[in-house]
C-alpha positions as CSV (number, residue, x, y, z in Angstrom):
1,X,183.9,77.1,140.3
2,X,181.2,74.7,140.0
3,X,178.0,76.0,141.6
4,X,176.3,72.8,141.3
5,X,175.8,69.3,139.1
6,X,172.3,67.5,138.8
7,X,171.2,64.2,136.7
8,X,168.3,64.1,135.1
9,X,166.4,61.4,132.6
10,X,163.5,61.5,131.2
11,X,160.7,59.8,132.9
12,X,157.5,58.3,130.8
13,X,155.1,59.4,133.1
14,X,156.5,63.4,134.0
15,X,158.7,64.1,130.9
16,X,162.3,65.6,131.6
17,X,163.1,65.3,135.9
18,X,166.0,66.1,138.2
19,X,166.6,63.1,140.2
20,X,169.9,63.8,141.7
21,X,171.0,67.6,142.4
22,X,174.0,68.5,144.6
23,X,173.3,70.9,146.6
24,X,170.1,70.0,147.5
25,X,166.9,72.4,146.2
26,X,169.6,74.6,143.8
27,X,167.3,73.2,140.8
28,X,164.2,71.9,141.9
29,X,163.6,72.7,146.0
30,X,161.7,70.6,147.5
31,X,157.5,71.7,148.3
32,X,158.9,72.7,151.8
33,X,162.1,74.4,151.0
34,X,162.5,78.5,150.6
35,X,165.5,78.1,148.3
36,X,165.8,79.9,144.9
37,X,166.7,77.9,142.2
38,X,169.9,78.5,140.6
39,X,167.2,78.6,137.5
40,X,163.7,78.0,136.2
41,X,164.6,74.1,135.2
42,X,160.9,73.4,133.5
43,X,161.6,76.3,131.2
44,X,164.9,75.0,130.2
45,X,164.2,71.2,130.4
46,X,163.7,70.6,126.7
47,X,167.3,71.9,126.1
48,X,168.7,69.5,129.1
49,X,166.7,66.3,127.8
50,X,166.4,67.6,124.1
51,X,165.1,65.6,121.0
52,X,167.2,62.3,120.1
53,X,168.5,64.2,117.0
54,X,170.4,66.8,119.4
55,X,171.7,64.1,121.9
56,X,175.1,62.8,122.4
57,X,176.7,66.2,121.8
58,X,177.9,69.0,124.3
59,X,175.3,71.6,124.9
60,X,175.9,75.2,126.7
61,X,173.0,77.9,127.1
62,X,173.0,80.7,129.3
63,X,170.4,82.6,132.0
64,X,171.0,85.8,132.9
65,X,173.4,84.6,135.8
66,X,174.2,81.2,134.9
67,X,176.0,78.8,132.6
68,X,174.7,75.4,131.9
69,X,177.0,72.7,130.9
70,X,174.7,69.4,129.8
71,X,175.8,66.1,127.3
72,X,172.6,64.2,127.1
73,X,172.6,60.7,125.8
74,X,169.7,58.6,124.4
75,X,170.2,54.4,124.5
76,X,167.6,53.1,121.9
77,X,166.4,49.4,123.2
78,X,163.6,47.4,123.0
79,X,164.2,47.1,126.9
80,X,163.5,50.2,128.1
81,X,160.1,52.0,128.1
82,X,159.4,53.4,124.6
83,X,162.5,51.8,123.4
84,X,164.9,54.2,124.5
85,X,166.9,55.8,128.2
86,X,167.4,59.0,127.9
87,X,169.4,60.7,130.8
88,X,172.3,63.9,131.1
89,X,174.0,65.0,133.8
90,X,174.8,68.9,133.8
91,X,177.4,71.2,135.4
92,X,175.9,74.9,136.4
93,X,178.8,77.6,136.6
94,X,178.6,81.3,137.0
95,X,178.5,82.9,133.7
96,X,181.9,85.1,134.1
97,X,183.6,81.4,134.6
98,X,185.7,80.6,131.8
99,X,184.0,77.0,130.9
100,X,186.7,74.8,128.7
101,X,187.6,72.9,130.9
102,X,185.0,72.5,132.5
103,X,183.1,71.1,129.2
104,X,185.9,68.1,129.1
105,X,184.8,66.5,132.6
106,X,180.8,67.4,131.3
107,X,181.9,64.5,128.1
108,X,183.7,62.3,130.2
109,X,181.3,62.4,132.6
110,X,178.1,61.3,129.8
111,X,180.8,58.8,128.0
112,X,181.5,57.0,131.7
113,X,177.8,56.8,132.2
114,X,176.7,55.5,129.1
115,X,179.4,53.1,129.0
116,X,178.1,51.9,132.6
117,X,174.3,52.0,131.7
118,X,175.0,49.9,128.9
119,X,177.1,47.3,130.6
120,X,175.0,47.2,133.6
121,X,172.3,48.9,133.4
122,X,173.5,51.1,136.4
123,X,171.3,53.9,135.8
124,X,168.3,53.0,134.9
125,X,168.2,50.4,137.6
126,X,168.9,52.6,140.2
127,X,165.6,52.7,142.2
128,X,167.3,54.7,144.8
129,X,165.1,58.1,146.3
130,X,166.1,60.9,144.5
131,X,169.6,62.7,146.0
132,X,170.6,58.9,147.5
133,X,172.4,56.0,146.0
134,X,175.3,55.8,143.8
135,X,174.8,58.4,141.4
136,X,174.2,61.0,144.1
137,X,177.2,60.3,145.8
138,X,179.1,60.5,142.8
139,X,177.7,64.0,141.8
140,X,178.4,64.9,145.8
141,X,182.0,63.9,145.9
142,X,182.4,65.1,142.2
143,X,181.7,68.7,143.2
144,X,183.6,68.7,145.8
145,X,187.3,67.3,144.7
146,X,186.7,69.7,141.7
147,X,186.1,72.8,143.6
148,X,188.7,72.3,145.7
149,X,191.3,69.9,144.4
150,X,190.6,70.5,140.6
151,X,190.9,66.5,140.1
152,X,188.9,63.8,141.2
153,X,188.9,59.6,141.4
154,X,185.9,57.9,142.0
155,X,185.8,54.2,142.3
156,X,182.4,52.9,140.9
157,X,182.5,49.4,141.1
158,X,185.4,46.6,140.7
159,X,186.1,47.2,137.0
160,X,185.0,51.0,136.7
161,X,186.7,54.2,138.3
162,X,185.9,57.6,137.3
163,X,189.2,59.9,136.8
164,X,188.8,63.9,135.8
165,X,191.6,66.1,136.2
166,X,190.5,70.0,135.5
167,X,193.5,71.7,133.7
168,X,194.0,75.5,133.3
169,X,192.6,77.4,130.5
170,X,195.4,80.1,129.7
171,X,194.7,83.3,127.3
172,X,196.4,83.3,123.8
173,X,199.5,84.2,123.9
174,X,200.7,87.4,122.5
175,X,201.9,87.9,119.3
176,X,205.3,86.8,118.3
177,X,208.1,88.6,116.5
178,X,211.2,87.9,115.3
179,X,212.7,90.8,117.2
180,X,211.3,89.7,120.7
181,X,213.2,89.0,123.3
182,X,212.3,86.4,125.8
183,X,213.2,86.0,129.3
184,X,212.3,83.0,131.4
185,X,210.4,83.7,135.0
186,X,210.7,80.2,135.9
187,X,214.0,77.6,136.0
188,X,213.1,76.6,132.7
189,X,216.0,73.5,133.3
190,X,214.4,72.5,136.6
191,X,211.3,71.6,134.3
192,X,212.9,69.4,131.4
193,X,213.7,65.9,131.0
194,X,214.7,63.8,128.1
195,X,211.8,63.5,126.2
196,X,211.1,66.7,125.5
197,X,210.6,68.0,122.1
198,X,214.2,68.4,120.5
199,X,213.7,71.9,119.3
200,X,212.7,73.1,123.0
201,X,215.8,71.4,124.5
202,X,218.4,72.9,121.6
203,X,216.4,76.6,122.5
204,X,216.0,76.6,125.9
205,X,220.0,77.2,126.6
206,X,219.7,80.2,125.0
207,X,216.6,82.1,126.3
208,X,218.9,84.6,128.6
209,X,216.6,87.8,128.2
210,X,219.2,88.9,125.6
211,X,219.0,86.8,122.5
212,X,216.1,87.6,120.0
213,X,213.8,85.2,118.4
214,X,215.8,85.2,115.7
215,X,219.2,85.2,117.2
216,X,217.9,81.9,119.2
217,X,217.1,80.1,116.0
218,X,220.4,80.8,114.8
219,X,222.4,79.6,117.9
220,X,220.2,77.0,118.3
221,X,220.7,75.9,114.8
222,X,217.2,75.0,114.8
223,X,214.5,75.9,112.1
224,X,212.8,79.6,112.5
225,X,209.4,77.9,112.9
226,X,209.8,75.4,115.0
227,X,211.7,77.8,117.4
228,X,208.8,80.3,117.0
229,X,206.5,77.4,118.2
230,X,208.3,76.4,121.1
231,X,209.1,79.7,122.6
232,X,204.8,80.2,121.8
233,X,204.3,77.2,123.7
234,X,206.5,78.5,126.8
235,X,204.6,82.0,126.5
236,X,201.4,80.5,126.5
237,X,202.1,78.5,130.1
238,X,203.2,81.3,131.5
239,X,207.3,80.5,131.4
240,X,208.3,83.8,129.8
241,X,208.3,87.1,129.2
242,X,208.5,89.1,126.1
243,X,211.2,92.0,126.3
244,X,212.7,94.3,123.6
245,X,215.9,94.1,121.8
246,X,218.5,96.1,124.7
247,X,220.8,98.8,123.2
248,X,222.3,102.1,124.0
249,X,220.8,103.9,121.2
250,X,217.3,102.3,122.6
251,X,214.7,105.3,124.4
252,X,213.2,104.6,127.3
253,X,210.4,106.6,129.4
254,X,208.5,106.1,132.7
255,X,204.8,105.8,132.8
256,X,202.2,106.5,135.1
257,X,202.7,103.4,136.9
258,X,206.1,104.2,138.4
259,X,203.9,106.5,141.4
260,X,203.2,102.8,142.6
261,X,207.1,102.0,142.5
262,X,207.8,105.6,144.6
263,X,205.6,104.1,147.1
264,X,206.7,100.6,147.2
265,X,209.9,100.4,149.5
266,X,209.8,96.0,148.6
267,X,210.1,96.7,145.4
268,X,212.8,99.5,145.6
269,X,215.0,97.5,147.8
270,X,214.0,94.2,145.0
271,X,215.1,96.5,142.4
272,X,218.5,97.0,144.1
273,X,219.5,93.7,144.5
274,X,218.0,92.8,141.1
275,X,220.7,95.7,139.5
276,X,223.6,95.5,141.4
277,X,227.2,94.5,139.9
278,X,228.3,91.1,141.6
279,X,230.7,93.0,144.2
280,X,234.7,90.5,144.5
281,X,235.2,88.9,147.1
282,X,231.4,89.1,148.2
283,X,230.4,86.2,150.7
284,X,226.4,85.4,151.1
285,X,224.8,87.5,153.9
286,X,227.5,89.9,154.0
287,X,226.9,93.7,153.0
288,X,226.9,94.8,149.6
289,X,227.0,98.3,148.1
290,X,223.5,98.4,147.2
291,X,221.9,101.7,145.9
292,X,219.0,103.3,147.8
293,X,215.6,103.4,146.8
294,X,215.6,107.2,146.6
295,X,218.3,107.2,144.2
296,X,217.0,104.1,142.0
297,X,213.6,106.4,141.8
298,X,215.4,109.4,141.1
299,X,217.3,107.8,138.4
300,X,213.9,106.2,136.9
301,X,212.5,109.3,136.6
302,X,215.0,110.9,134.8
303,X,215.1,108.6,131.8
304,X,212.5,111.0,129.5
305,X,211.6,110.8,125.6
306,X,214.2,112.0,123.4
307,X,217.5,110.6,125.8
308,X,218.7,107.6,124.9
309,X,220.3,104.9,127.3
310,X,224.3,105.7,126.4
311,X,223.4,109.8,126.9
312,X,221.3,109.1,130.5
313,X,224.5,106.2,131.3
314,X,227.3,108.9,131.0
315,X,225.0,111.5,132.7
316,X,224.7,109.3,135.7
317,X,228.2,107.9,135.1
318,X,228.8,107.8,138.9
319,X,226.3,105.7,140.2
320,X,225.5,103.5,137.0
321,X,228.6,102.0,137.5
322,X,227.6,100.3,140.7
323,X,224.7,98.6,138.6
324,X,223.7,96.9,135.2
325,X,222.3,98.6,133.2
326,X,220.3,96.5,131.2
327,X,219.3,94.8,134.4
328,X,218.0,98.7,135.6
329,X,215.7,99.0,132.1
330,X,214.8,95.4,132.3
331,X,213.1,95.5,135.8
332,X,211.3,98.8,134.9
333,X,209.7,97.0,131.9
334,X,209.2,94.3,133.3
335,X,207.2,95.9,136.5
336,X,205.6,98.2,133.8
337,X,206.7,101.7,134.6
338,X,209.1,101.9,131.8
339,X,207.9,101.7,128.3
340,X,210.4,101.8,125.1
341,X,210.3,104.5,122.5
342,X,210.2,102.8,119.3
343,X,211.8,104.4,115.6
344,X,210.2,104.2,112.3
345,X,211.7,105.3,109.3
346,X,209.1,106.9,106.7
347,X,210.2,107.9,103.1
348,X,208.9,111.6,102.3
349,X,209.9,111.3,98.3
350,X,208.2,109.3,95.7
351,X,209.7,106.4,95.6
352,X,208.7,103.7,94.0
353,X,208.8,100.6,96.2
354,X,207.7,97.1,96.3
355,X,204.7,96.1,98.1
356,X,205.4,92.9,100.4
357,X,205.2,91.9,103.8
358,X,209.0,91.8,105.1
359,X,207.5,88.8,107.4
360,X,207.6,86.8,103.8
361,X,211.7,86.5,104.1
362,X,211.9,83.4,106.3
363,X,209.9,82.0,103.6
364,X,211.6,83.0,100.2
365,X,214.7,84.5,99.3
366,X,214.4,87.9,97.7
367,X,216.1,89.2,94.6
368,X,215.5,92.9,94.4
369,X,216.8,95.5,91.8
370,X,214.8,99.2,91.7
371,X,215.9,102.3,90.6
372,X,214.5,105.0,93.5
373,X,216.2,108.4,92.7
374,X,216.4,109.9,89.6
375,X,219.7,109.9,87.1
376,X,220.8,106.8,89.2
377,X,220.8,103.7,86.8
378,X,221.2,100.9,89.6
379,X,221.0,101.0,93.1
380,X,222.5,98.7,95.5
381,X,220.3,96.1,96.8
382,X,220.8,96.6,100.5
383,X,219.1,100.1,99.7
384,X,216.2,98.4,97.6
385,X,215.6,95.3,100.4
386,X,215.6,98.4,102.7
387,X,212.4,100.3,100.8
388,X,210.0,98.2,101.9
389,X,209.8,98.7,105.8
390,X,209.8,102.5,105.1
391,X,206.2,103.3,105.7
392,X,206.1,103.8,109.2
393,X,205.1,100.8,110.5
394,X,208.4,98.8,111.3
395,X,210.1,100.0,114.2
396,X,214.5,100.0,114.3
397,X,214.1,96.6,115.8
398,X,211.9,95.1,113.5
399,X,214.2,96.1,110.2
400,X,217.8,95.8,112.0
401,X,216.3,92.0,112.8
402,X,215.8,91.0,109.5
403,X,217.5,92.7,108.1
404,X,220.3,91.2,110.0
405,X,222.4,94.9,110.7
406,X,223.0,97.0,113.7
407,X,221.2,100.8,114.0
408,X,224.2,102.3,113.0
409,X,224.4,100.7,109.6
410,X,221.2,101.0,109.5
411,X,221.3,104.2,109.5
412,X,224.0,104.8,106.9
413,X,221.6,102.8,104.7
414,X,219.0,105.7,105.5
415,X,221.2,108.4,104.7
416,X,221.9,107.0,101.5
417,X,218.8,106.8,100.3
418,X,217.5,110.2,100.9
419,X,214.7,111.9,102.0
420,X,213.6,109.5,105.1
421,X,212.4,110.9,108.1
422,X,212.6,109.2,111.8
423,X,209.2,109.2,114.2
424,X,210.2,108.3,117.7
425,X,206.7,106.8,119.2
């Protein structure tokens, strides 16, 4: 939020001066007004109306409360008073506000008024009182369409109208892996049209919060990067969520934050409709078998460290087969009181492996041949691509992904290589 824009210029008689500020007195009150500045402008002036070498380019400082957004712009002319106009206008946000955005309208703003004072001569011509006339109005209504419409248009004069939009900063998305599994929180087909990039519209049909990274790219016949940069752009807007791959073998164990599902009756009742098997025959508004909250609870807290989802399924045999069950672990990730228990595999022998990043296979193809057990002249090369991710840091999903394999031939592979042991973290 904007906490207030001013205009300043640099006057031959006084040096740097604020002659428009919206509100009023928030940087230079008036002799008869008990206001406190939103800063000490005189002690900051010669960074608002710097030297002509640091002019037309953004400049940001800092108080101890405030942000200050400024562009100044010096005209050189014979015209003006010691041949040059120098003038900024400058945004003042609070210091936890993110300011990107905001520093986009802060350089419109300077390039639309530079382009006006040198048509026209609209600014230094203004002999208006200071906070009247045309630039204070604009500052005025500028603040307020920002603040609260996030977009602004401002006619100036016939040929001139002033149009900022403020868009959304987002955080980086998080990392991306091959393995991931994405799930769409919005109607991802209610948002496309025609002209959308190709590679979005051949991978959007298959983001179902089953399909991997990887697995999408291959349906989708589409190039692992470009599919990678598409499903990024989605994440970073907000359009997805990033899930693990869903298997029986998988581990799953509550966290801390399931107390706040115990309490929540919504989100137990949400969690029942969310799980339950489409019922034949079922007409809308009409009662379904839905399961309790106090059993959807009980059954959450029973998934522990060390069960996997095919042992807890045939244990609760009887009421899991009113439900889905990847639905059941899907909505406890996704609320956060269900975490997955990754595997790693870690070689305990000497074995002599190659050093490589595994994330290098979309980009070459890999030929290897190593001998890792002793009166064994040639091993097979599933076993020798395998060595690499056996250093702990690779989890099941990682390796079965590009690998291209299930767990359970995975772990044949394991077996015949030897001494590996299996960390469930």
């Amino acid at each position: 939020m904007i906490k207030a824009i001013f205009f300043c210029a640099f006057d031959i008689k006084e040096g740097p001066k604020v002659l428009h500020q919206v509100p009023a007195d928030s940087i230079v009150p008036s002799a008869t007004s008990t206001q406190i500045p939103l800063f000490h402008f005189p002690s900051l002036s010669s960074y608002i109306i710097p030297r002509p070498e640091f002019c037309s380019r953004l400049i940001t400082f800092c108080t101890p409360t405030h942000r200050i957004l400024s562009h100044p712009v010096c005209l050189p002319s014979p015209s003006y008073p010691r041949n040059a106009y120098t003038f900024s206008i400058a945004l003042v946000l609070n210091l936890s506000t993110p300011f990107a955005s905001y520093a986009t309208v802060t350089l419109k703003l300077a390039s639309l008024l530079r382009t006006l004072e040198e048509q026209s001569r609209f600014l230094s011509r203004d002999t208006s009182a200071p906070n009247t006339g045309k630039v204070y109005a604009l500052c005025e209504i500028l603040l307020e369409d920002l603040n609260n419409y996030c977009e602004s248009m401002i006619p100036i004069d016939d040929s001139n109208t002033l149009n900022i939009k403020l868009f959304p900063t987002y955080p980086p998305p998080p990392p991306l892996y091959p393995y991931h599994v994405p799930l769409s929180t919005v109607r991802l087909d209610s948002l496309t049209d025609p002209n959308w990039d190709l590679t979005m519209l051949r991978v959007l049909p298959h983001i179902d919060g089953i399909n991997s990274v990887k697995q999408i790219s291959l349906l989708a016949d589409a190039d692992y990067k470009l599919v990678r940069k598409a499903i990024e752009h989605l994440l970073y807007y907000g359009c997805l969520l990033l899930l693990d791959i869903f298997s029986f073998s998988a581990i799953y164990a509550p966290t801390a934050e399931l107390a706040n599902f115990v309490e929540d009756v919504e989100m137990q009742a949400e969690c029942a409709r969310y799980v339950a098997l489409p019922v034949d025959g079922y007409v809308e508004g009409s009662k379904r078998d839905v399961i309790d909250g106090f059993q959807m609870v009980e059954l959450y807290l029973s998934l522990k460290q060390g069960q996997n989802v095919k042992a807890f399924y045939i244990e609760h045999a009887e009421i899991m087969n009113k439900m889905d069950v990847r639905r059941f672990i899907t909505f406890g990730v996704i609320k956060g009181f269900l975490y997955r228990v990754h595997k790693y595999a870690i070689a305990t022998s000497q074995t002599s492996r190659r050093k490589r990043d595994p994330k290098t296979r979309f980009k070459q193809k890999k030929t290897p041949s190593i001998s890792v057990e002793a009166g064994t002249d040639d091993v097979d090369s599933d076993l020798a691509e395998l060595e690499i991710f056996l250093d702990g840091t690779h989890c099941f999903d990682e390796i079965c992904t590009e690998l291209m394999i299930n767990e359970q031939e995975l772990m044949g592979r394991l077996k015949a290589i030897g001494d590996v042991q299996i960390i469930c973290r």
